[in-house]
N, C-alpha and C positions, 0 to 999 in steps of 0.2 A: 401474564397468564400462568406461569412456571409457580409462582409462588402463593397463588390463588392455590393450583390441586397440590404443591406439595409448599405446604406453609412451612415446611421444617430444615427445606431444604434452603442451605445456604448459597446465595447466588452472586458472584462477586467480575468484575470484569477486571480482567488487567490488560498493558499493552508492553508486550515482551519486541526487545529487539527482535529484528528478522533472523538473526544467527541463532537466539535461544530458543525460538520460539517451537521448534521441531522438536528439541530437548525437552521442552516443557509438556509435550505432549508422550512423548517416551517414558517419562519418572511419572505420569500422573498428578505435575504442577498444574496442569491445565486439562481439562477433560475435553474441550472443544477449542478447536480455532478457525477464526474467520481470518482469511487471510490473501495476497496476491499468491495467483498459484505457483510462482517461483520462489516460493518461499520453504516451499512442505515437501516430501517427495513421499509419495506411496510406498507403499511395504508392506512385507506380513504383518505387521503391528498396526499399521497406522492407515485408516482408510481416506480417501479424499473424495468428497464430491463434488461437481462442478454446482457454482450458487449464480452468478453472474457475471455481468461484464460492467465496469464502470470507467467513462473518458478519461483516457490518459491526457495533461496539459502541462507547457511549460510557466512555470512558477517564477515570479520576481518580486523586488521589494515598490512596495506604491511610490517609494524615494529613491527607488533608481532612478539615473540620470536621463533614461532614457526613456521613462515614462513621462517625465514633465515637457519632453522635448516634442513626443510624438502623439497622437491622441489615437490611434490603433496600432500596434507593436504586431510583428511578423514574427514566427522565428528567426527569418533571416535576420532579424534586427541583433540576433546576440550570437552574431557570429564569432565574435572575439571575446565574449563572457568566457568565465570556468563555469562549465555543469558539473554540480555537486551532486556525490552520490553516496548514500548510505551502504553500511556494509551488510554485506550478504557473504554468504558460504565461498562462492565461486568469482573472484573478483572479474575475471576473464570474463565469463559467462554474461554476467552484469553491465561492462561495461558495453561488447556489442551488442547486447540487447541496449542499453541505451542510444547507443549511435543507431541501431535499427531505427526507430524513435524519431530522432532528432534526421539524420542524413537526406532522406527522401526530401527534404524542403531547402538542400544543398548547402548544409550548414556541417561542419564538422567539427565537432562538441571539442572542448577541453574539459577531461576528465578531472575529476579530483576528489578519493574516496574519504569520506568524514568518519568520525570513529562512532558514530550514534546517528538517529534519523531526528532526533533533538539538533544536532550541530549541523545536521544539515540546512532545516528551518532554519537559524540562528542565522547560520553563514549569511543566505538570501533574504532574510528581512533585513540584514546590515548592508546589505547591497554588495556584496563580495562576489555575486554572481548569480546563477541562478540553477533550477534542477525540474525533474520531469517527477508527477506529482501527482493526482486523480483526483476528483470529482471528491470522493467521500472524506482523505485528509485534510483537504480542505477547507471543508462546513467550517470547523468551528476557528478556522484562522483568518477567512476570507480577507477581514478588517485593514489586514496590515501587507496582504501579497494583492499581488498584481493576475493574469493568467492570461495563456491564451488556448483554443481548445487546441489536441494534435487529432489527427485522421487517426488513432487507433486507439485500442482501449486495454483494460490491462482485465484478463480474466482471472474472478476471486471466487477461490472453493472453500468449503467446510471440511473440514479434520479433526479425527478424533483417535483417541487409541481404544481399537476392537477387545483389547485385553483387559479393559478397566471397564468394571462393571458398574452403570451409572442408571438406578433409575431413570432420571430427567430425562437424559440425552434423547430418547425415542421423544419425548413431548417439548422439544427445543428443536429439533428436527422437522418436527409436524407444523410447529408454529414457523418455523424457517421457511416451509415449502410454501406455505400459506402466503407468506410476506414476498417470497422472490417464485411465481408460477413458470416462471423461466427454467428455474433451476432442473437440475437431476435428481431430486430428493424424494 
């Protein structure tokens, strides 16, 4: 719809680390981002609006040992896995938020922070372990992970910087509310 009323406008998608990704939006590399809301933090610059909530779930390789063994996996099942964790800003922060995650199913994670959320994939489709993951990274990997759902969900806002003047953005916003009625938008 974006390029239907502005044919001139160029419209490109990228997926920035979670560490850049606040930067990107600060310099103007990025005019908008959809993102997990522990990713962005509000400011005078930088507004966030809540968009949804999408199922958080633990991730495996279809060739873990322990998918051929068992025909429904628990979490308890990866009690003695490494969970892999992509890096973020606040590693602390991150990790018990992950144990948050994982704990309540009496499982207590081994941590292990990856230098990209590419190496984290990597790691767990080689079977090296496994990591806590959503619904929408997912889609397009399905083929080669394994899942199972967790009881909570990871909520994803929209951010933009208020300082950068964007046509679009009001008509990428409109179409946003339109697509998630859920939203604050």
């Amino acid at each position: 719809k974006l390029s239907e009323v502005y044919p001139e406008a160029k419209i490109t998608l990228e997926n920035y680390d979670f560490n850049y990704l606040e930067t990107a939006l600060y310099t103007g590399e990025a005019d908008v981002a959809i993102a997990i809301s522990t990713c962005v933090r509000s400011s005078d610059t930088i507004e966030i609006v809540y968009l949804t909530e999408i199922p958080r779930l633990i991730i495996y390789s279809k060739k873990h040992k322990l998918a051929s063994e068992k025909k429904k996996l628990t979490p308890q099942d990866f009690q003695d896995e490494i969970f892999f964790i992509p890096p973020l800003c606040d590693e602390a922060f991150v990790a018990n938020l992950v144990r948050s995650f994982i704990e309540p199913y009496g499982v207590t994670p081994h941590l292990r922070f990856t230098t990209s959320i590419e190496s984290m994939f990597v790691s767990v489709v080689n079977g090296l372990g496994v990591a806590v993951a959503d619904t929408w990274a997912m889609k397009p990997r399905k083929d080669n992970y394994g899942s199972i759902p967790l009881n909570s969900k990871h909520k994803v806002i929209v951010a933009w910087n208020k300082k950068i003047d964007n046509p679009v953005l009001g008509l990428f916003l409109k179409e946003l509310a339109a697509q998630f009625p859920e939203s604050e938008l």
